[in-house]
Every structure is written in structure tokens, then in C-alpha cells.
N, C-alpha and C positions, 0 to 999 in steps of 0.2 A: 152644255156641260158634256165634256167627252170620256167616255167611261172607260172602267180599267177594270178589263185589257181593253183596248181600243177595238175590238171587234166584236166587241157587245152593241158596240154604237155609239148614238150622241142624243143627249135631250136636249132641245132647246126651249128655256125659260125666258118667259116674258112674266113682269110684274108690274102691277099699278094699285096705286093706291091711292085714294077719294078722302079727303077729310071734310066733312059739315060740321060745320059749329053750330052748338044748339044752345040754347041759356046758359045750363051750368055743364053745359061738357059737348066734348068733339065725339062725333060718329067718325070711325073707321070703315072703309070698306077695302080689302082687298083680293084684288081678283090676281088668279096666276094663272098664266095659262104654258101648256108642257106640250113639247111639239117633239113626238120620239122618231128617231128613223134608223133602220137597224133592228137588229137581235131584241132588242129590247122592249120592241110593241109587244110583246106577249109577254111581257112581265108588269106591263103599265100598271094593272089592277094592285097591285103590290106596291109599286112605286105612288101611287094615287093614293094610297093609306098612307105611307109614311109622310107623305107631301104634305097631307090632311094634318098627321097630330105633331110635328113640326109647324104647322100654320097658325094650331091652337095654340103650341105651347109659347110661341113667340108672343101671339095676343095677348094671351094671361101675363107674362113678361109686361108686356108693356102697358098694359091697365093696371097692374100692382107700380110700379114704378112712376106712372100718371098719378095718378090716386094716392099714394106712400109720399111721394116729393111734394104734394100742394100745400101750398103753405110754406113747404121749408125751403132757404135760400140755395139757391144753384152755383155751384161754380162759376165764376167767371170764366167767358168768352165762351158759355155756354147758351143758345140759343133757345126758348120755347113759344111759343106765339098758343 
């Protein structure tokens, strides 16, 4: 991600993410990892907090959304396993 202005620098983001299926539900894991270079290492600690409650907010998203849709029928050419 190349920031603006462009002389603050660039993050580079890598993401993965691990599903296990357990009886009645999928474990999530996901790891990101944030590779800064530039201006911008000494603002990481800042940038590491917003990463954080975007990381949450998206999970909570997507466990309300898991949990709220089961049961109900999905759109077609909509995939869920």
C-alpha cells in the first residue's frame, strides 16, 4: 500500500487466513503481517492499532453475518462450505 503523499512511504501487507471446521462451527484464524519502509516505521505503533480494531471489526462482521444467515437460504451462485 503506497501512502499519500507518496513520501511517507509504502506498507506492505500480507494476509492469511486458516479455517478448521469443528462440529458445529468453523475456527477462523487470521494472521497479517505489515512490512513498512519509509517515513512511516515510526508511526507503526498507531498504524498497528488501527489494523487491530479494523481486524476486530471485520471478525464481528463476519460472525454476525455466519451466525444471522444459518438457516436462512442464500442467494444463488453464492458459495458457502
Amino acid at each position: 500500500m503506497t501512502l499519500r503523499p507518496r513520501i511517507l512511504g509504502v506498507i506492505g501487507i500480507r494476509l492469511f487466513h486458516t479455517l478448521t471446521p469443528g462440529v458445529d462451527s468453523v475456527h477462523v484464524l487470521r494472521l497479517l503481517e505489515l512490512s513498512p519502509r519509509g517515513p512511516i516505521t515510526l508511526a507503526m505503533p498507531v498504524v498497528v492499532r488501527m489494523f487491530r480494531a479494523e481486524n476486530e471489526r471485520m471478525m464481528q462482521a463476519l460472525k454476525e453475518f455466519a451466525e444471522g444467515e444459518a438457516g436462512e437460504q442464500r442467494p444463488t451462485g453464492t458459495r458457502f462450505r
